[in-house]
N, C-alpha and C positions, 0 to 999 in steps of 0.2 A: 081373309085373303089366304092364297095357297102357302102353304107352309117354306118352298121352293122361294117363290118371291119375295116373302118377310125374309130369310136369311140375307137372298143377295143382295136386297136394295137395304140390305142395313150396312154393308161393305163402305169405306172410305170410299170409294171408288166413285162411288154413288154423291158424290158431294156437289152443290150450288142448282145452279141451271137446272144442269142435264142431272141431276139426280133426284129432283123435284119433278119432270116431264116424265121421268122414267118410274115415278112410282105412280102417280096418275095414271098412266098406260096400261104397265104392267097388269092389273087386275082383270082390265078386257082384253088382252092378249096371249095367243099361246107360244107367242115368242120368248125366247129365255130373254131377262134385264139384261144381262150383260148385250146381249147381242142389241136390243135396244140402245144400249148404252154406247156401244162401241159406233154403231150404226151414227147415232146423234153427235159424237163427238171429234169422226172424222167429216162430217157435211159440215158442222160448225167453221172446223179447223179449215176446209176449202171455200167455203165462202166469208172468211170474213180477210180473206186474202192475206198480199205477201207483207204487207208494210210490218206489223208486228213481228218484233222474233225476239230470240234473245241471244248474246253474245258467250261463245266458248271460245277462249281463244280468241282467233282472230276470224273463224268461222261463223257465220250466223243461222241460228237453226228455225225455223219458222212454223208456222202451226198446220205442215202439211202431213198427214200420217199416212202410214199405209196399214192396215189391217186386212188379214183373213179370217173368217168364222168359219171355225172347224168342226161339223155334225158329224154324229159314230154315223148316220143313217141320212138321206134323204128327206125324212121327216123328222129335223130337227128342227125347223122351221125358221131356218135363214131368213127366208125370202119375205115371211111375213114381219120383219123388224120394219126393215126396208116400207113395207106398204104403209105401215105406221108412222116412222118417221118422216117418209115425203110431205107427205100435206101442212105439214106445220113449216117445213123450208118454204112451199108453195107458199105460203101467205108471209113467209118472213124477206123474202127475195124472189119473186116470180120469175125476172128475168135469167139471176144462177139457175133456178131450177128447170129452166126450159133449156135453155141451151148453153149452161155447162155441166151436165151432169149425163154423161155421155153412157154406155154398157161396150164390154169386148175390149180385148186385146188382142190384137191378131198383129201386128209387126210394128218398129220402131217408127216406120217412117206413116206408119197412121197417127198416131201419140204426137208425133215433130207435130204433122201436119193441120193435128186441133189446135193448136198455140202456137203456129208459126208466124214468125216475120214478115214485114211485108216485103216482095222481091218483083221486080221489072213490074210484070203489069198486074200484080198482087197486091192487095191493101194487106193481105195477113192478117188476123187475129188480136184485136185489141184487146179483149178479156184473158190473160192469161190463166186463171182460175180453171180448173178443172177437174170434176171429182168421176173417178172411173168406176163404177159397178161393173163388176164381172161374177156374176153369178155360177160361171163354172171356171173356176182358176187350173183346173186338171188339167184345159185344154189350153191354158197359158202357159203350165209346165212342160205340157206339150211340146209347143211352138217354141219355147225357150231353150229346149234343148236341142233344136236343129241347128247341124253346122251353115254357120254363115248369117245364122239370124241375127237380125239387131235388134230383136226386142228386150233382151237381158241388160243390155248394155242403156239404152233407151231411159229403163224404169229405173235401172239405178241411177242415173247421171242426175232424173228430174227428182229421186228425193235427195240428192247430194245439193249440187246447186243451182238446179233450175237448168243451165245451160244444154240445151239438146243442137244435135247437129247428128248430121248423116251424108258421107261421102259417095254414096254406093249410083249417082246419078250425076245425069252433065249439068244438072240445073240442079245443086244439091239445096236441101232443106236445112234450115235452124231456125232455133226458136230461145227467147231469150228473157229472164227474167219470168220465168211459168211457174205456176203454182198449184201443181200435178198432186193429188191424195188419191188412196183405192183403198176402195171395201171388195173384197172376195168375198163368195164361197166354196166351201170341199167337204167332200167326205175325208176323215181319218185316213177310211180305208185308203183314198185315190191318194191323200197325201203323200202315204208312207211308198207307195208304188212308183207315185211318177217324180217325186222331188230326187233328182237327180245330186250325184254328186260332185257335177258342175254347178248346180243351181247354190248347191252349200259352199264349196271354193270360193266362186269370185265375190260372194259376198249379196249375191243376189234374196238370196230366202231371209235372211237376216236383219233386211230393209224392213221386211214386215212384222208384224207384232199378230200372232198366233191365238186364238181366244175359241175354247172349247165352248159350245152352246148345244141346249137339248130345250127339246121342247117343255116348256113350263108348266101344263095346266091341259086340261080338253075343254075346250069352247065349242059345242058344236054350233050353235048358232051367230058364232064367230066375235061374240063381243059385244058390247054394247057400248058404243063409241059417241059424245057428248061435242054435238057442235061449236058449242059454245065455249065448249073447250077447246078445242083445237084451237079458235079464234083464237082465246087468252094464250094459248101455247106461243101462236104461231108469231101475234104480236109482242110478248116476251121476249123472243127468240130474236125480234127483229130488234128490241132495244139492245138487247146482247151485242147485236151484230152492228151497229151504226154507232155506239160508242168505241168497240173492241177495235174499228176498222182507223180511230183516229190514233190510236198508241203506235208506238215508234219500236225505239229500244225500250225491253222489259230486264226488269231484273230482280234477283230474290233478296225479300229484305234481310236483316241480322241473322236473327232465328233459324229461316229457312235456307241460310247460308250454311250454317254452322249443324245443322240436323241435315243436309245435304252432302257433307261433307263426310258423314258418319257410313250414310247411305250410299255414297260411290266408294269408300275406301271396303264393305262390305262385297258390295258385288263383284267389282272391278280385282281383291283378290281373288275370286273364287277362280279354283281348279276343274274345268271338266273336262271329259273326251272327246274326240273328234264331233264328231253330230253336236250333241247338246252343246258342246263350249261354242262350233262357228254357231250353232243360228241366236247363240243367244248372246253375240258379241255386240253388240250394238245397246246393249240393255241403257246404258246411260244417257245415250243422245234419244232413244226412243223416251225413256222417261224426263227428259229436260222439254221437246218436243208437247208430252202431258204437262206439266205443268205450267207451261206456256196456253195453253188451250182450257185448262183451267181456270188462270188468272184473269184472261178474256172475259170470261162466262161470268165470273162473278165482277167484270168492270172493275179489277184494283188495279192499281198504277204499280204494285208490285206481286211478286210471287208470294204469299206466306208457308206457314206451313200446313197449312190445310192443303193448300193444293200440292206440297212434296207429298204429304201422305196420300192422297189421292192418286196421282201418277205412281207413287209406289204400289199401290195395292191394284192397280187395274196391269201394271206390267209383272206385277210378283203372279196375279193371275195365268198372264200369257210364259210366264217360265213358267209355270206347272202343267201348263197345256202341252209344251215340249215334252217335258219330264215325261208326262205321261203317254203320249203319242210317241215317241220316240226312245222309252227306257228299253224295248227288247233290241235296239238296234243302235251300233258306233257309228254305222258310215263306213267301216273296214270289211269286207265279206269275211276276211280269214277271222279277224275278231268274232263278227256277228257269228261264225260257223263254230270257232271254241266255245260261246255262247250257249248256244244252242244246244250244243253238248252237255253242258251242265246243266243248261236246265232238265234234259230230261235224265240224267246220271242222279238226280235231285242230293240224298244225304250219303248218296256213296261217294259221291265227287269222281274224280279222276288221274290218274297217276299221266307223270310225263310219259310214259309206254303208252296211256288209253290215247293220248292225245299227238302223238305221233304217229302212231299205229292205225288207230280205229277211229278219229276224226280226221286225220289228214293223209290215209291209205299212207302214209310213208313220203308222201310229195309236198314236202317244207323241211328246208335245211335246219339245223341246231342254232344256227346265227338269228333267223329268223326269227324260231320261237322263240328263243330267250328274249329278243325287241317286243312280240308280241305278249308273252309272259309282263313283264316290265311296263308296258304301258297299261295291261287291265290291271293288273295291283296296283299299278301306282294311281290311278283314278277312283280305284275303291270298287271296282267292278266284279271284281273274284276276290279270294282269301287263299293263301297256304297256307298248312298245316301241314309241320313235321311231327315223321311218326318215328319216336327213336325204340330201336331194335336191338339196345343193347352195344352193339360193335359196329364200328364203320360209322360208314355218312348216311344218316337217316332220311329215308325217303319223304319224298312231299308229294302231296295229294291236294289239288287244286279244288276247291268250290263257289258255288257261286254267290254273290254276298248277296242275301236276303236284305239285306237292310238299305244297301243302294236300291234292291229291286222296287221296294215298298214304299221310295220316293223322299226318302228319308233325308236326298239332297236337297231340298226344297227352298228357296231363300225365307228366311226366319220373315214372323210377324212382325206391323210396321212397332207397335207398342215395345219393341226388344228395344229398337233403336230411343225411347224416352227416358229410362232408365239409367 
């Protein structure tokens, strides 16, 4: 087997069900596991519907996910997860798979109107279930950042709580009780270009859980694909789903209580900068979310800890997919530009003169830079370095910190937390 796929289907992530179907595959495929993985775990998560969740609070979080598969290229081979994993939903649910598994995003009141209500002379939409493939999310980032659009608003409401509604008409739409998941894909490149920083503010990019994928392997003759497998897949998949669909409230047992505990007081202190800290504000409900859809898969009545370190490892994945998609850039242009600056200043760095002078021509106040100054040190972005001269107040010469650059923020391995 290619050396690529023995590492990642050896990952926690990769655990019961879907990490069973995914090494199966994997070997006739040249989609990356993960993306396999990811692909399987959010169709599960939308068809095995709302009734399962599990209680935070007074909030309930249910096994609807949202994910993008983020390729450097075109031919990272997104789309062939996708061709892979349909056919085993086809035999595990024919009816989800025909008509709730819809493609495109194009405005909120398309979204209302697959799962809406019934009204005057409308029966509306009895299957709330919905899994949305959008194979170009570029052109979602798009659309989302037109003033006046409601498709930002839309997508976030239906992973919050299901409840959609839209004013914008005399006969207005809602929808109630829906069970809305999406799989995307992007290029890096389009990522870094169109995700706006409205799309990072209201909370909108955050919703999703980010998963870098490259192509695994060259198949030219595309795989050698086992009927009979699929069958055993796809009927597995179906006992998954017709047990998973009778559970109610789920909850984590002892164990996974108290090793969960360990695992939100880690992440939830974490410090970062603008960009990385919003899109990755959500890390805890997307991973409470995983381990809900875990514990499904393997038919327990509770959470263990197999399934916290599984949601940990497949979301520690998606924060490194930020990191690294997003480490040359805050979200701040004036930031990103002093940035920039030191990178190519590289071991000379930069004096407060180079950087008021020669990166900002002279147009940024003192008040300014010192906030701007203060927020990249303080997240670990740059370093000072005084240089004492003997007499007087010793100059400082800014650089850029190598060690944030190289990812160094990374959330530690799940094994730290056994210890």
């Amino acid at each position: 087997m290619n050396d690529r796929i023995e590492n990642f289907t050896a990952d926690a992530a990769f655990h019961g069900l879907a990490g069973d179907i995914v090494r199966e595959i994997a070997p006739e495929s040249e989609a990356d596991p993960f993306a396999l993985l990811a692909d399987y775990l959010v169709a599960f998560g939308n068809a095995v519907g709302r009734r399962p969740h599990i209680r935070v609070g007074p909030a309930k979080h249910h096994a609807r996910l949202y994910v993008v598969l983020v390729g450097a290229t075109s031919k990272a081979r997104k789309g062939t997860a996708r061709s892979a994993i349909r056919p085993i939903f086809e035999i595990a649910d024919k009816e989800w798979s025909t008509t709730r598994v819809v493609g495109g995003l194009s405005s909120g009141e398309g979204l209302i109107n697959a799962v809406r209500d019934p009204r005057k002379d409308d029966d509306g939409v009895n299957d709330k279930r919905l899994l949305v493939v959008e194979e170009e999310f570029s052109s979602v980032l798009k659309v989302a950042a037109r003033e006046g659009n409601t498709l930002s608003e839309v997508v976030r409401r239906a992973w919050d709580d299901g409840t959609l509604s839209t004013l914008t008409r005399a006969d207005p739409l809602r929808a109630t009780n829906t069970h809305v998941s999406v799989l995307a894909h992007i290029t890096s490149s389009e990522l870094t270009k169109r995700l706006s920083a409205v799309e990072v503010g209201n909370g909108f990019a955050n919703r999703f859980m980010f998963q870098y994928v490259q192509r695994a392997q060259l198949l030219p003759n595309g795989g050698d694909f086992d009927p009979e497998l699929l069958q055993s897949q796809g009927k597995r998949t179906l006992r998954a789903l017709t047990e998973a669909s009778k559970r109610d409230g789920v909850v984590r047992d002892l164990e996974a209580d108290e090793l969960w505990a360990r695992i939100y007081h880690t992440v939830e202190s974490r410090s970062d900068d603008h960009l990385v800290g919003a899109l990755t504000a959500r890390a805890s409900a997307h991973m409470t979310r995983l381990q809900l859809v875990y514990a499904l898969l393997d038919g327990s009545p509770a959470i263990t800890t197999d399934h916290v370190a599984a949601a940990y490892d497949f979301w520690r994945r998606a924060d490194q997919t930020v990191r690294t998609v997003f480490v040359a850039s805050t979200g701040d242009r004036d930031a990103d530009r002093f940035l920039d600056a030191l990178r190519a200043a590289g071991s000379d760095g930069l004096t407060r003169t180079d950087v008021t002078v020669d990166v900002f021509q002279r147009n940024i106040d003192a008040k300014k830079l010192d906030g701007l100054i203060e927020h990249l040190n303080g997240s670990g972005r740059i370093v000072e370095v005084k240089q004492p001269t003997g007499s007087g107040r010793p100059p400082v010469r800014y650089y850029l910190n190598e060690q944030y650059e190289s990812n160094e923020q990374n959330l530690p391995s799940f094994s730290s937390f056994l210890s």
